[in-house]
DOLUMFI-609975 format. One record per residue (C-alpha): x, z, y; residue in three letters. Coordinates in steps of 0.2 Angstrom, whole numbers, plus 2048, in hexadecimal, padded with zeros to 3 digits. Layout:
<nodes>
XZYala;...
</nodes>
This chain:
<nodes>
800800800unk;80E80280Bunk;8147F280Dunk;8027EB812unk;8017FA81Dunk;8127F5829unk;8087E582Dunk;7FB7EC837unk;8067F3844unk;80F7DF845unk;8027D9851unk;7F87DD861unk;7E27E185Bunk;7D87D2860unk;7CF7DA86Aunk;7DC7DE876unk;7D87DD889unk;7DD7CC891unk;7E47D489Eunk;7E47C68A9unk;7D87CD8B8unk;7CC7C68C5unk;7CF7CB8D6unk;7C07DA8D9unk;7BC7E68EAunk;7C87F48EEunk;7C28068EFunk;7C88188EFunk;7C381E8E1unk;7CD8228D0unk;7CC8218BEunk;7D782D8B3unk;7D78328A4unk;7E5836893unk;7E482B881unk;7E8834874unk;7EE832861unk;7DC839856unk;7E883E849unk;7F6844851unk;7EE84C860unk;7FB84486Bunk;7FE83A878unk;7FD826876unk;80E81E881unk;80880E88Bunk;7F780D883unk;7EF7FD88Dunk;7E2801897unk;7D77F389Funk;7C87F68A9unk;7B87EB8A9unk;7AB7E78B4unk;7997EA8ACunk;7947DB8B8unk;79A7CB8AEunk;7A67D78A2unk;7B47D18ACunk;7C57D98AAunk;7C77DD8BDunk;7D87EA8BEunk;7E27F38AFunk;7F17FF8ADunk;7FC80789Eunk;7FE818899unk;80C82489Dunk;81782C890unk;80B83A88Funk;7FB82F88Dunk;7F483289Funk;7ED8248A8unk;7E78208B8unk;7DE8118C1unk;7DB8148D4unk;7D580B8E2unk;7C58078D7unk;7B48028E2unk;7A48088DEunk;79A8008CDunk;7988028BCunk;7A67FF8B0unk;7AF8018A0unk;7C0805899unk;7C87FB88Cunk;7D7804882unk;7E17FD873unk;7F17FF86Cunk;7FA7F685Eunk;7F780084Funk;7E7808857unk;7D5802856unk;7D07FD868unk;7C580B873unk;7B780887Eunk;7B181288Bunk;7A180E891unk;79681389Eunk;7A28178AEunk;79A8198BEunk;7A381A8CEunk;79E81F8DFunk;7A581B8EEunk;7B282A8F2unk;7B08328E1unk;7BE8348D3unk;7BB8358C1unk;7C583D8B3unk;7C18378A0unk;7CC847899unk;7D0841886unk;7CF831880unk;7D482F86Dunk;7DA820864unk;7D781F852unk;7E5817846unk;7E080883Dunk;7EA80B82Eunk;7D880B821unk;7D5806810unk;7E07FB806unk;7D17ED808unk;7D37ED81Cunk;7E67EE81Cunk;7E97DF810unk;7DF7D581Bunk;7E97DA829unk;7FB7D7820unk;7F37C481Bunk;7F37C082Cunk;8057C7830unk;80F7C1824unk;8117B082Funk;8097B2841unk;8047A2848unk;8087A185Cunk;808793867unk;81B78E867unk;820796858unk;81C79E845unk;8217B0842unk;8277B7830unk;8287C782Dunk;8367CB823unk;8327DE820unk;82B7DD80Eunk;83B7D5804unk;8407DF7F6unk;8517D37F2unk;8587D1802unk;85F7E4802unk;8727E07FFunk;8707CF806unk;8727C9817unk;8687BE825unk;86B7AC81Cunk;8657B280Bunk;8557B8814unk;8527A881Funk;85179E80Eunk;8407A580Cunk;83A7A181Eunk;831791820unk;836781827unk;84878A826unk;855784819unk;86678D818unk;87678680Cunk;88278D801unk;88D78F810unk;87E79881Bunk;87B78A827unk;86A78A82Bunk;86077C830unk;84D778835unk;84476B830unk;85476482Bunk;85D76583Dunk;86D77083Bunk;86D76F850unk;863783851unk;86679285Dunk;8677A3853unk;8627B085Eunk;8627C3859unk;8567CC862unk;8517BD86Eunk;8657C2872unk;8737B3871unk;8867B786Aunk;8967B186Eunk;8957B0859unk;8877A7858unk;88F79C861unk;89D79885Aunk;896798849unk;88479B840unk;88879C831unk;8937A9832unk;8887B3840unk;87C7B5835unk;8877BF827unk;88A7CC832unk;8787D0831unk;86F7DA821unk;8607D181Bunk;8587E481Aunk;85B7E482Cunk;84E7D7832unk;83D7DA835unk;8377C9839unk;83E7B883Funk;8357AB84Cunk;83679A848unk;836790859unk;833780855unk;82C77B867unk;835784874unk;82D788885unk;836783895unk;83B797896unk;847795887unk;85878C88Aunk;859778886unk;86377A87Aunk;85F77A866unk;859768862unk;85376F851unk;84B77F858unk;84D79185Bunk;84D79F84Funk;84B7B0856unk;8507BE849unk;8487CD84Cunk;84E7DD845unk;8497EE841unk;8497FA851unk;84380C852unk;83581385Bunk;835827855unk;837836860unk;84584085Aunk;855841850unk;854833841unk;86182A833unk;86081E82Aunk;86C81B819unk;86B809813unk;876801806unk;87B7F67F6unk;8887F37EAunk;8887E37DFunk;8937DA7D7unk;8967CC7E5unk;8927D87F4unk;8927E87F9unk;8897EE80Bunk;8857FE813unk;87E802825unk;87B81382Dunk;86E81383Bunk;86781E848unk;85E825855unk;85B833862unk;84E83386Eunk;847840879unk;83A83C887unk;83E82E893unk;85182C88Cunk;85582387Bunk;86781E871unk;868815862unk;878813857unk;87B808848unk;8887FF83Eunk;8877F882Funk;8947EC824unk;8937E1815unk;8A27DD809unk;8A07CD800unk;8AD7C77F1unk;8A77B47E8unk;8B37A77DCunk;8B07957E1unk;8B87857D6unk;8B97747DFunk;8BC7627D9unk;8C07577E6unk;8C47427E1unk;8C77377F1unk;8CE7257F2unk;8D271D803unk;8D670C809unk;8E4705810unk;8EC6F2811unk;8E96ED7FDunk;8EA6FE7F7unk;8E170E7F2unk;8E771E7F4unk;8E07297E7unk;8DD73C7EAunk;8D67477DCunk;8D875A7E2unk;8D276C7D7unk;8D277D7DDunk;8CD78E7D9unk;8C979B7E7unk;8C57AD7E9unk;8BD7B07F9unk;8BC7C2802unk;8B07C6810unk;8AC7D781Cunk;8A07D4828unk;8977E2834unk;88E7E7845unk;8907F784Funk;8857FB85Dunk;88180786Aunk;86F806874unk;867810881unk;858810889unk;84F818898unk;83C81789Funk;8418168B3unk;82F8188B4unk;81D8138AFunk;8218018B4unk;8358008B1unk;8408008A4unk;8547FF8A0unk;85F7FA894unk;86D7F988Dunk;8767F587Eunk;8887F3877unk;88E7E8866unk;89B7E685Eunk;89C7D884Funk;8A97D5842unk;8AD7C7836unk;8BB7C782Aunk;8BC7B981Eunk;8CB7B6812unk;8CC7A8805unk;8DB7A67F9unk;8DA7967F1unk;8E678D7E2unk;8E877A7E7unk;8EE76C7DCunk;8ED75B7E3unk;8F374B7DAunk;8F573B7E4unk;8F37297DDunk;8F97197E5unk;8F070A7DDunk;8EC7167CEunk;8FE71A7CAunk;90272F7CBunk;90E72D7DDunk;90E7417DEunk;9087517DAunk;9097617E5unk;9027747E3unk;8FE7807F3unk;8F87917F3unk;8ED792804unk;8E97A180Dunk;8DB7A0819unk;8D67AE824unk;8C67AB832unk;8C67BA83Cunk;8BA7BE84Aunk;8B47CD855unk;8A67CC861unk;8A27DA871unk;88F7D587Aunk;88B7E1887unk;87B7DE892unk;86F7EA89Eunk;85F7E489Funk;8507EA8ACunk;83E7E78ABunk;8307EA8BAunk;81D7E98B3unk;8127E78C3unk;8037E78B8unk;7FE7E08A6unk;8087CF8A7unk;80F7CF8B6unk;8217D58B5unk;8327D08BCunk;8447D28B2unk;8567D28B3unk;85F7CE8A5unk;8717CF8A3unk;8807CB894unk;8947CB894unk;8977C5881unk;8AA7C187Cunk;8B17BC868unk;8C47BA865unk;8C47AE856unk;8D47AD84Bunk;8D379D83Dunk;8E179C836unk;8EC796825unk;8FC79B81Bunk;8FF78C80Funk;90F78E802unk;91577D7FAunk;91877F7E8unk;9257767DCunk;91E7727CAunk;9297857C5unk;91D78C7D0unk;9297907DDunk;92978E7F0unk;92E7817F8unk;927780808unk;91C78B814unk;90F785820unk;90378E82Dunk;8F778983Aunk;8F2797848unk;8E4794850unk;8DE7A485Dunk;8D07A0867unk;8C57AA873unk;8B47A5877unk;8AD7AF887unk;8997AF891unk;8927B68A1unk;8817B48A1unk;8727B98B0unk;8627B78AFunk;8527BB8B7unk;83F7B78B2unk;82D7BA8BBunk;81D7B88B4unk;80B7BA8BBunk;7F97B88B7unk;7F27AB8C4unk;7E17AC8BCunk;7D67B58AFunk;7DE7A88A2unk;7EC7A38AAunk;8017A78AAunk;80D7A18B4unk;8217A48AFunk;82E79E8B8unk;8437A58B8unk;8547A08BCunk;8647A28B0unk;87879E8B1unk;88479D8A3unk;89579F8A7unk;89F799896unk;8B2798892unk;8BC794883unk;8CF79687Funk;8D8791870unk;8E878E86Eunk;8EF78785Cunk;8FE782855unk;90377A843unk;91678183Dunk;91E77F82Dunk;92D787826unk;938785817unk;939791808unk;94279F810unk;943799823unk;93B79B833unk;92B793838unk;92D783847unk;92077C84Eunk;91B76C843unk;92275B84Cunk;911751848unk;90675E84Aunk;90D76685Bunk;903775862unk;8F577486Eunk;8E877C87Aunk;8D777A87Funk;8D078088Dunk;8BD77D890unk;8B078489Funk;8A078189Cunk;8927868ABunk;87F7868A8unk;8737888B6unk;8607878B3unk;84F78A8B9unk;83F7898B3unk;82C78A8B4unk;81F78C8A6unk;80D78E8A8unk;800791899unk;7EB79189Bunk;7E0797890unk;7CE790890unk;7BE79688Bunk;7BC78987Aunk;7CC790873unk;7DA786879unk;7EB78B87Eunk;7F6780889unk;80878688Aunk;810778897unk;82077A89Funk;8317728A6unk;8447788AAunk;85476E8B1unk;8667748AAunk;87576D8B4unk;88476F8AAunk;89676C8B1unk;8A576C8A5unk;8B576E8A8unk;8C376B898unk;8D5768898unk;8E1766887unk;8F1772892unk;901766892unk;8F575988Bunk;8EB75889Bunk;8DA7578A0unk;8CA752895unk;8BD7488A0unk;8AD74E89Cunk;89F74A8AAunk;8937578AFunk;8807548AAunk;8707598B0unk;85E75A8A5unk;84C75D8A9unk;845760895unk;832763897unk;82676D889unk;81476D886unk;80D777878unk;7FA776875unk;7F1780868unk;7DE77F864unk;7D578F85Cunk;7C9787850unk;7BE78D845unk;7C0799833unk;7D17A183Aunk;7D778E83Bunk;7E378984Bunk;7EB77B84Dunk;7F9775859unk;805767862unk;81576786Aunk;82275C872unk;83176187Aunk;84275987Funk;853763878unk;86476287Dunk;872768871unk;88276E879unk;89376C86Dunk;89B77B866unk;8AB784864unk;8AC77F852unk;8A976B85Aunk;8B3769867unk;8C4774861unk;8D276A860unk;8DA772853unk;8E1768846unk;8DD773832unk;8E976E823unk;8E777A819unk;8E176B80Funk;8EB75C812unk;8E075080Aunk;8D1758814unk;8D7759827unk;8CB75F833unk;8CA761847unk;8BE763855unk;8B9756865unk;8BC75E874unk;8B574F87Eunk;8A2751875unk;89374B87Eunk;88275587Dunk;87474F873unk;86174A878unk;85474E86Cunk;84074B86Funk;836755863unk;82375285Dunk;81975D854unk;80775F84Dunk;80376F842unk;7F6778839unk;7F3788834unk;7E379082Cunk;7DC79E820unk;7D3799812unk;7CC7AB809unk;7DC7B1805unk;7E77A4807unk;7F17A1818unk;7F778F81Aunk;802786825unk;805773828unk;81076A833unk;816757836unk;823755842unk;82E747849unk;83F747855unk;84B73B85Cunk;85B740860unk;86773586Bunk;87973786Cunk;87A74385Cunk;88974C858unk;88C74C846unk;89B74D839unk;8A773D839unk;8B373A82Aunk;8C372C82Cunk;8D2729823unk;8E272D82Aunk;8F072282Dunk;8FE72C82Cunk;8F973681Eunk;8F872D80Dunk;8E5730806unk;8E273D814unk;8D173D81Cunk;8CB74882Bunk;8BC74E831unk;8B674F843unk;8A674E84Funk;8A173F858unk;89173D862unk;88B72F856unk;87C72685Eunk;86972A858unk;863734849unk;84E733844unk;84774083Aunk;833741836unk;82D74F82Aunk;82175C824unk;82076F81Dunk;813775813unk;813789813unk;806793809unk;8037A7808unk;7F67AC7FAunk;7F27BD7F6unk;7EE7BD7E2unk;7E87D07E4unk;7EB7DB7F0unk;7FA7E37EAunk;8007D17E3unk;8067C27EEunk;80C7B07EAunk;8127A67FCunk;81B7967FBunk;822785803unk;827774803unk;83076A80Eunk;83275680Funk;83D74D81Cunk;84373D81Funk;85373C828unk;85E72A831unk;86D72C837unk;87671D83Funk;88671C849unk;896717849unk;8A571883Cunk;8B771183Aunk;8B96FF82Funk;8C96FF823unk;8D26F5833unk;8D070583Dunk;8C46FE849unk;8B070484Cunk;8A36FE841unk;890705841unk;88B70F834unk;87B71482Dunk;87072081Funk;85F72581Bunk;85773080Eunk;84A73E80Aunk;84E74E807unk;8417597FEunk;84276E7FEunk;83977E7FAunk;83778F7F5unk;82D79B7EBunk;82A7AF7EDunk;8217B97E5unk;81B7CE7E7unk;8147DB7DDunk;8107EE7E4unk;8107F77D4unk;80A8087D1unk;81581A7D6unk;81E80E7E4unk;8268007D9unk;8257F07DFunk;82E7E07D7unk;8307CE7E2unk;8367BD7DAunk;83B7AE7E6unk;84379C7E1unk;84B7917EEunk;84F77F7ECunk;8577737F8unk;8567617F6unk;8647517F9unk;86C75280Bunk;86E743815unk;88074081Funk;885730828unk;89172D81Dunk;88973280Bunk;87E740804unk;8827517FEunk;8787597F1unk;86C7667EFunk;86D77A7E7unk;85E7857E1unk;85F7997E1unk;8547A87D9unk;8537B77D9unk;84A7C77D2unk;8487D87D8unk;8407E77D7unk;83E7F77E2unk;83980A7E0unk;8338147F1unk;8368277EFunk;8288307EFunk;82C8387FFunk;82C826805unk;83C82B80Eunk;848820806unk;8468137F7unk;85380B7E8unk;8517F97E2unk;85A7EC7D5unk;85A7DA7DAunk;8657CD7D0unk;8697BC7D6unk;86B7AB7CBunk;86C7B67BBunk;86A7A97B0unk;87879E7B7unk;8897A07BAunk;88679A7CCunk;88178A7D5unk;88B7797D5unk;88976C7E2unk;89375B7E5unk;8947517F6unk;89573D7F6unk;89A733803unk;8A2721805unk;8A7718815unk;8B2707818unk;8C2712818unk;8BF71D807unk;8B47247FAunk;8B37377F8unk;8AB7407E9unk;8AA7567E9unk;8A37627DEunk;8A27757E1unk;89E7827D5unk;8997947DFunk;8987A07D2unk;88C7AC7DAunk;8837B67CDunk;87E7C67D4unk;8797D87D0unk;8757E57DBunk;86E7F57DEunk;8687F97EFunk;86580D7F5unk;85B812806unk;85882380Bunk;85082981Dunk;853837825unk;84A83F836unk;83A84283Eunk;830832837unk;81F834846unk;81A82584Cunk;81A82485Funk;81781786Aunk;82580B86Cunk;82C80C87Eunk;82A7FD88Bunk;8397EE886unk;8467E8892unk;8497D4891unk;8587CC88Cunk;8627BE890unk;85F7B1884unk;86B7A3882unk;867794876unk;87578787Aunk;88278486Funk;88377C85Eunk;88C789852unk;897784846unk;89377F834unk;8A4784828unk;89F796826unk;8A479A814unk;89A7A7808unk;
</nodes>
């Protein structure tokens, strides 16, 4: 019963005021009163209060609760009215028949709220609507009820979100668009920047309560994300008091713990959490390339085993302060840590014109390292309901280390050689922003904001080499280098939304972003980039129809900023055969988005369908090419490659069998064409094209048992992916768990094991091109058991949560997509 039970505290009551009031006659008299909790016989924090005429039943003035409960509406002219009070996880209270007269005040004494926690019949109904809320510019999934995901982190989760797909590495992607923005908290990172995949490591799957899929952004959101936005919102604490919270898991491919709490007392709160994971994972990989050159082939088959090492946390520090009925601070302090560490056994055999021309083995150490600091104070001002003026600020910086030590091997196994590539890179943000939004009319908002991005990155590399016993030099063909890149965003925007009275909801806004750039390579000199300027409209209509049905369409225009992981210079050997390097000199990409979707209730039975369509011009993309100095080599960079089409649609389906049993599931189909622009066995630019369907899904499934044991199934396939230059197959997962509450409901211990009945997952990549042919397969042997602990400890009552701060909220730059498992 529990899980249904957290589901009816996940959204506002219906019946909630509107808020949006008509302008009515002043007076001078005064409505007061206290709401109170029926069962706890204490007061209900910011309880909304909205007051109605009798005359019309027109909202005509409304207010919020104080940290006690006590309320007060003045200025209040002579009539008959009502009070309208409601509060999420609360059954709205009217009071009727309230008669003022000119010059008199009136006091309501105690007004008390009853809980809407009921019967099991009534709650299930409520947690079938929550699982996946329905909005105008996005779907919400709550998250709260995975059993499996304890032990786990943030990619392993979004596998089970729909319209989300996330690979073997942890690059996610919606609708098949890799181009996203991640935020944590509607809060942007230096790390998310600079790569997803990683990013979303750092964060415990246990951690999340829900994730927003944004698949139209509104003019209030940055330009950037040509895919989408995906908001991950995690667990916070409302309780009064002293709390702790224990969470862990050990498994045989990963081991996490987090420690998390809270102290509140009146208008003040802190909040102090950190929580790491430790990963260990084997990987084999056969790699069999053949280039082109002048009559002959080059013929490269590669093996290597691996053993790859991972510790992965977040520490923070939060505080909070009510300034004020009306005002809030906050503040909050993160620190983020990646650690990632392959050792890997390399044997590579070159052919020329298939006759054995060599034979070398390397032992390569890899270490990506990164720690991120975001600081940011935020300050909200609430005139009235919906009319509210912030300030948002963030300083977020991450010192990135990607480097390898290579040692050359002779067929005894001993060294011969040494190589290493250092690569230190910073990537730094300053970010101001300030929003305003206000009612205009009884169903109207109007939102309009300012925001500035001040971006820099650093990174300076250099490729040295060394024999046996020597010192390192600095590599003559692979000299060091710098790049220095400043990147500016100015923007502005304005968004307006109606609401009419046969249930339709228009959601219409634009916003311009100027961007200058400024790049330079040190020694190497400048890098021209020009400064740009976009306008990208939005408009979002939704229709309430009948039966608990809405349906919705979209468009917008994105823009997609390159990356740190893009546009750095920095040349990686650590496989010679496999060279890649970034494109400081990258062009942003345009994307138009269309989108039609459905969403309904059929008895039990929540269903969602969507068709979408995109363009995008200019599109930056992965580009392979042969190397001409190095015999069989190829390397791998980003080009703006010309246009990519994609058309789709997702099926997602929540049914509940019983009420303690539930089955939800989807599929996803898209069609995907890339064309642009390669390199012909000559050297010189030839156009290039692909196209395909790729086809995905998944499958979960959850019992509530008996004495609090519960016990959760899911299955995720994804299907064929389409490159320019060839295809890369698709993987499947499952996995199994089950979970025991205490009796206490303080704390809970679970079993979950993952592909149990492999040894792992296997997938090969294909491509071809004028210049080579290139064939891989990779076998990730991740079999996993776990056992997962939680344990509570503190004063567990249920007080109102306090008034939020906003944040900054940058979506604009493409993270990177080699993050490892």
């Amino acid at each position: 019963m529990s899980f249904f039970a957290t589901f009816s505290f996940g959204q506002a009551p219906a019946s909630a005021p509107a808020v949006l009031t008509e302008t009515a006659p002043k007076g001078n008299s005064k409505i007061s009163g206290i709401v109170l909790d029926s069962s706890a016989a204490k007061g209900v924090e910011f309880a909304s209060i909205a007051l109605f005429s009798v005359v019309g039943n027109k909202a005509i003035d409304g207010t919020t609760a104080d940290e006690t409960g006590k309320f007060s509406i003045t200025k209040v002219a002579p009539g008959n009215y009502k009070l309208l009070i409601s509060f999420i996880g609360f059954k709205d209270k009217t009071v009727d028949n309230i008669q003022i007269e000119k010059g008199k005040d009136i006091d309501l004494g105690s007004i008390q709220l009853a809980s809407t926690v009921q019967n099991l019949q009534e709650v299930t109904i409520t947690g079938e609507k929550s699982l996946v809320e329905e909005k105008v510019d996005r779907l919400v999934y709550n998250a709260e009820k995975d059993i499996t995901s304890k032990g786990g982190d943030a990619s392993d989760l979004l596998r089970k979100v729909p319209m989300l797909s996330v690979d073997l590495d942890g690059n996610v992607s919606l609708r098949g668009s890799s181009n996203i923005r991640v935020l944590i908290n509607n809060k942007p990172s230096t790390i998310i920047a600079s790569n997803v995949a990683d990013a979303l490591k750092q964060i415990p799957a246990d951690m999340i309560k829900s994730v927003e899929v944004i698949t139209s952004p509104s003019a209030k959101y940055d330009a950037e994300g040509s895919g989408g936005i995906i908001n991950i919102i995690t667990k916070k604490n409302s309780l009064q008091g002293l709390t702790l919270n224990i969470d862990s898991g050990v498994g045989n491919r990963g081991t996490n713990l987090g420690l998390n709490g809270s102290y509140r007392k009146g208008k003040m709160g802190f909040t102090l959490g950190g929580f790491g994971r430790a990963f260990y994972n084997k990987a084999e990989s056969v790699l069999n390339q053949t280039t082109f050159s002048e009559g002959s082939s080059f013929l490269t088959n590669q093996s290597s085993k691996a053993k790859d090492q991972g510790l992965f946390g977040q520490y923070s520090l939060g505080w909070d302060y009510d300034l004020g009925k009306n005002q809030a601070l906050s503040a909050g302090l993160r620190y983020g840590t990646r650690n990632f560490i392959q050792k890997q056994d390399l044997t590579i055999n070159q052919f020329q014109n298939n006759v054995l021309g060599m034979t070398s083995q390397r032992k390569v150490d890899r270490k990506d390292l990164s720690g991120t600091v975001d600081f940011n104070i935020d300050y909200l001002r609430t005139f009235k309901p919906q009319q509210e003026w912030s300030i948002s600020t963030l300083y977020s910086r991450t010192g990135l280390t990607n480097n390898f030590n290579t040692d050359l091997l002779t067929e005894s196994g001993a060294v011969s050689g040494r190589l290493k590539n250092v690569n230190d890179n910073t990537n730094s943000e300053f970010t101001l922003q300030t929003d305003y939004q206000t009612p205009i009319a009884k169903n109207q908002l109007i939102e309009f904001g300012a925001k500035g991005i001040f971006r820099t990155v650093n990174s300076d590399f250099k490729y040295l080499s060394a024999t046996e016993s020597g010192d390192f030099s600095v590599s003559p063909t692979n000299p060091s280098g710098t790049l220095n890149y400043n990147q500016n965003v100015a923007a502005g925007y304005i968004s307006y939304t109606l609401t009419t009275k046969n249930k339709y909801t228009f959601k219409a806004g634009t916003r311009y972003e100027y961007t200058g750039i400024t790049a330079d390579l040190g020694e190497a000199g400048k890098v021209t980039i020009p400064n740009y300027g976009n306008l990208v409209p939005s408009i979002n209509v939704s229709k309430a129809l009948t039966g608990n049905t809405t349906l919705k369409a979209a468009y917008n225009r994105r823009i997609q900023r390159p990356g740190i992981q893009q546009l750095n210079p920095n040349v990686n050997l650590s496989n010679p055969q496999n060279i890649s390097t970034g494109n400081p000199a990258l062009s942003p990409e345009l994307t138009d988005n269309f989108e039609l979707a459905l969403s309904t209730n059929i008895k039990k039975t929540y269903l969602n369908v969507s068709a979408f369509a995109r363009q995008t011009n200019n599109s930056i993309t992965q580009v392979r090419m042969a190397v001409d100095t190095l015999q069989g080599a190829i390397v791998t960079t980003y080009e703006n490659i010309g246009k990519q089409q994609a058309y789709g649609m997702n099926v997602f389906a929540n049914v509940y069998l019983t009420p303690k049993w539930t089955l939800n599931g989807s599929l996803d189909i898209l069609h995907s064409y890339l064309e642009g622009q390669t390199t012909s066995l000559e050297g010189a630019p030839v156009m290039a094209s692909n196209s395909g369907f790729n086809y995905g899904g998944r499958l979960m499934s959850q019992i509530s048992l008996a004495r609090g044991w519960g016990v959760q199934a899911f299955g995720f396939y994804r299907g064929k992916e389409i490159q320019l230059q060839g295809t890369r197959t698709g993987f499947y997962m499952y996995s199994l768990g089950f979970k025991k509450d205490f009796a206490n409901k303080k704390g809970s211990v679970g079993f979950a094991a993952e592909n149990f009945m492999t040894k792992g997952v296997r997938f090969t990549s294909d491509l071809t091109s004028p210049q080579f042919i290139q064939s891989s397969q990779t076998q990730l042997y991740n079999r996993n058991f776990k056992i997962t602990f939680n344990y509570s400890i503190g004063k567990m009552s249920f007080d109102a949560p306090k008034k939020k701060t906003k944040s900054v909220n940058n979506t604009d730059v493409i993270g990177g997509g080699d993050g490892q498992k």
